[in-house]
Residue, then its C-alpha position, 0 to 999 in steps of 0.5 A: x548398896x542397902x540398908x535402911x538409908x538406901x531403901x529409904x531414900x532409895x530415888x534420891x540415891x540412884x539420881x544423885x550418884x551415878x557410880x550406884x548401879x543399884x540397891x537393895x531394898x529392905x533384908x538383904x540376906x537372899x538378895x545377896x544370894x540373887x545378885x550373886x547368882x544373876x547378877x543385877x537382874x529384873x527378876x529379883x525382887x526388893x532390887x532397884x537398878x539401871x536399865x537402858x539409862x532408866x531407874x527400875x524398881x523391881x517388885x517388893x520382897x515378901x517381908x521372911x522372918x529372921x532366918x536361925x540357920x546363918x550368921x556373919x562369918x566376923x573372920x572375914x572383917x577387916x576392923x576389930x571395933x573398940x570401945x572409945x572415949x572421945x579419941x582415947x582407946x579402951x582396948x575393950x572389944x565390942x561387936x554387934x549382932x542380931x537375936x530378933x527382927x522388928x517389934x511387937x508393939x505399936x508407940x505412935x513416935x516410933x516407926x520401927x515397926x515399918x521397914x522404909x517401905x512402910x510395911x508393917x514387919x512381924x516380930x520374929x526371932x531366932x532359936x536360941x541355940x542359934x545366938x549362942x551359935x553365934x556368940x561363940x564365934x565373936x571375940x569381942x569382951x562386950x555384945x551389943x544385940x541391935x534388936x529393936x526389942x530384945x526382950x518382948x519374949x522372956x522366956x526365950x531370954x530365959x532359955x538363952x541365959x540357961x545357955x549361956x550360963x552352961x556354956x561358962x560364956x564370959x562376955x558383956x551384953x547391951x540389949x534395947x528392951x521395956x521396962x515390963x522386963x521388971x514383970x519377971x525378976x526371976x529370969x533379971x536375976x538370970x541375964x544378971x548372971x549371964x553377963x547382961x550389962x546395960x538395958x536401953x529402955x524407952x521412957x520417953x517422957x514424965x507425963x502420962x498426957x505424953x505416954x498416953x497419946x504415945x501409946x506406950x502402955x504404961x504410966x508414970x505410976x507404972x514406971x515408978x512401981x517397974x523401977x522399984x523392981x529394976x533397982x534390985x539388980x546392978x544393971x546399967x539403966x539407959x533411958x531415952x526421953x524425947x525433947x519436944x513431945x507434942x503439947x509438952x512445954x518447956x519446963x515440963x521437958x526439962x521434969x525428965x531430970x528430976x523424975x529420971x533422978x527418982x527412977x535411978x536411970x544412970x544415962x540418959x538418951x536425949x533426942x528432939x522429936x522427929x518424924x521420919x518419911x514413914x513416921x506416924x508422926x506425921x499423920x498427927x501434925x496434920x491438923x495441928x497448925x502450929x507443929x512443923x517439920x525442918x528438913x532433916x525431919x525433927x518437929x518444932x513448934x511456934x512455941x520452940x524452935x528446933x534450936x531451943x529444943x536443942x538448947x533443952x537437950x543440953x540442958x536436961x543432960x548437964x542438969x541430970x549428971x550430978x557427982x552421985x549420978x557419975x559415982x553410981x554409974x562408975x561403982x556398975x562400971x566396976x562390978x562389971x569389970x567393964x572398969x579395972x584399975x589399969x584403965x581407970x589409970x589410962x583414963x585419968x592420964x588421957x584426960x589430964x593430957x588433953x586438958x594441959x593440950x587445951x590450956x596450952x593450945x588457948x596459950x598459944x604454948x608448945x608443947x612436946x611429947x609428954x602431952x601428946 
C-alpha cells in the first residue's frame, strides 16, 4: 500500500489488517523500483513490513525533487474517468496529473508543506517540455493538475502556456493557485488562451484577524484590489473558506457569503477546520482551554459544536448561490464550452426524471421506464 493515508497512519494499518504485507512511506516512484527489484526488503528505505511476525519500519527516504524524466503510461488503466453530476453522466473525459510537488508558503492551518512524517518538502517542479510531454499522452476533454500550488512560479506557467499554445493542445485545465496570480495578467491572459479554466484559490476567511494569525499574506484590502484584476478574465474562481477559524464567531463565519458575493467567486469550498496529526494547528490550541479536537480531527469550540459548524457550512453554501451566482457560472460554463446545448438537454432531462422518480417514490406510485 502507499499514499498519504497509509504513510500516516501507517501502525494502524499494518495492526489492523493482517492481508497488508507492507507500506510505502512517503513518494513512491524509486520505492516501486526497489520493491520490484528486491522484493519486501530492510534495505529499502521509506518502507514498513513484517518481519518474523513484527512490524519493521525501514529508515526514512531522502525527500528528492519531482522527477521531469517520467510519467504514467494512462494506457495501462483500466477506468476512463468522467465528470459526474450526482449519478448522471456528462460524457466529458477528466484525468489528473502532477506539474510540481509541495508548496513554498507557510499558512499556519495548512499542513501541506509536511509529508505525513512531518518533514518539511522543498517545492520543486518539472520541466515544462515535461508537462506538455505528458499532456499529449492524455485523452481526457478536461486536466485537473493536483499540484498543491500550480502557479508559486509564473513564469514557468508563462513557458508552459507558450507550449501549450504552439502545440494547438485544445484541452481544459484546473489548477490549485493564490490570488497573487492577479500580480501578473500578462501571463492570466495567456493560460486564458491556453485553455486554463478554473483557479482553486484559498481565501480562507473575510477577516484580516483570521488571515493575519494564519499567516496567509495578504488581507482583505489585498483581496479585494487582487479580485479587481481576476474579474477581467472569465476563469471559474473556486474560493475555499474554512468554518470555524479560531476566535471567529458565528456570524462573522457566515460574512463569507456577502464578501464572497463582492469578490465575484462563482463556487465555493466549505470546510470546518481540522487539524490533522502533523497540523500546526495543533501546537496552537495547546493553550487555548476552550478549543478542542473530536476524533476525526475537526476543531470545535465551547461556543459551537462540530454539529453547528456543520449546520454554518450549509448555511453559507445555500445563502451564496443565489439566481445571478448560478446564471454567471453557467454563462463561464458555456464560454468554455464545458456546457454545449446537447448536454444542456441531457441535464435538464436527468434532472426532471429524478425529480417525477422522487414524487413518485414519496407516493408510494410505480413508475416505468419513461423515468428511469
Amino acid at each position: 500500500m502507499g499514499g498519504r493515508h497509509a504513510t500516516e497512519y501507517v501502525d494502524e494499518l499494518l495492526k489492523k489488517i493482517p492481508r497488508i504485507d507492507g507500506i510505502v512511506r512517503g513518494d513512491g516512484e524509486e520505492i516501486v523500483r526497489d520493491i520490484v527489484a528486491k522484493g519486501l526488503s530492510t534495505d529499502i528505505e521509506g518502507l514498513s513490513l513484517r518481519l518474523n511476525g513484527n512490524i519493521v519500519h525501514n529508515k526514512n527516504r531522502k525527500l528528492e525533487p519531482v522527477r521531469s524524466d517520467f510519467f504514467p503510461n494512462r494506457k495501462l488503466r483500466r477506468y476512463t474517468y468522467m465528470v459526474p453530476i450526482d449519478e448522471f453522466n456528462t460524457g466529458i473525459k477528466i484525468d489528473l496529473m502532477l506539474g510540481s510537488r509541495g508548496c513554498p508558503h507557510n499558512c499556519k492551518f495548512c499542513d501541506f508543506n509536511f509529508n505525513p512524517l512531518g518533514e518539511k518538502r522543498k517545492w520543486s517542479t518539472r520541466t515544462p517540455e515535461s508537462v506538455l510531454s505528458e499532456i499529449k499522452t492524455i485523452e481526457a476533454d478536461v486536466i485537473g493538475f493536483a499540484d498543491d500550488i500550480f502557479t508559486a512560479d509564473m513564469n514557468w506557467v508563462n513557458r508552459l502556456c507558450d507550449l501549450l499554445i504552439q502545440e494547438g493542445i485544445k484541452k481544459k485545465y484546473a489548477v490549485n493557485a493564490r490570488i497573487e496570480i492577479a500580480k501578473r495578467p500578462d501571463v492570466l491572459k495567456k493560460m486564458y488562451k491556453a485553455g486554463f479554466m478554473v483557479f482553486l484559490l484559498g481565501v480562507e476567511s473575510a477577516h484580516d484577524k483570521t488571515l493575519a494569525s494564519m499567516k496567509k499574506g495578504f488581507t482583505i484590502e489585498t483581496i479585494r484590489k487582487y479580485f479587481e484584476v481576476l474579474r477581467r478574465f472569465n476563469f471559474i474562481y473556486h474560493c475555499y473558506f474554512i468554518i470555524g477559524n479560531i476566535g471567529e464567531s458565528r456570524e462573522e463565519m457566515l460574512d463569507v457569503v456577502a464578501f464572497a458575493h463582492e469578490l465575484g467567486v462563482d463556487t465555493l469550498g466549505l470546510s470546518v477546520l481540522r487539524a490533522t496529526r502533523y497540523s500546526p494547528i495543533r501546537e496552537m490550541l495547546k493553550d487555548l482551554d476552550n478549543y478542542h479536537i473530536d476524533e476525526t480531527g475537526k476543531v470545535y469550540s465551547d461556543m459551537l459544536s462540530v454539529k453547528e459548524l456543520q449546520q454554518i457550512r450549509r448555511d453559507v453554501n445555500n445563502s451564496f448561490f443565489s439566481g445571478a451566482v448560478i446564471l454567471r457560472l453557467l454563462k463561464k460554463m458555456i464560454i468554455h464550452r464545458l456546457l454545449t446545448p446537447v448536454l444542456i438537454y441531457k441535464i435538464a432531462l436527468y434532472t426532471a426524471r429524478r425529480k417525477i422518480r422522487k414524487i413518485a417514490e414519496k407516493k408510494g406510485i410505480r413508475m416505468g421506464n419513461v423515468v428511469r
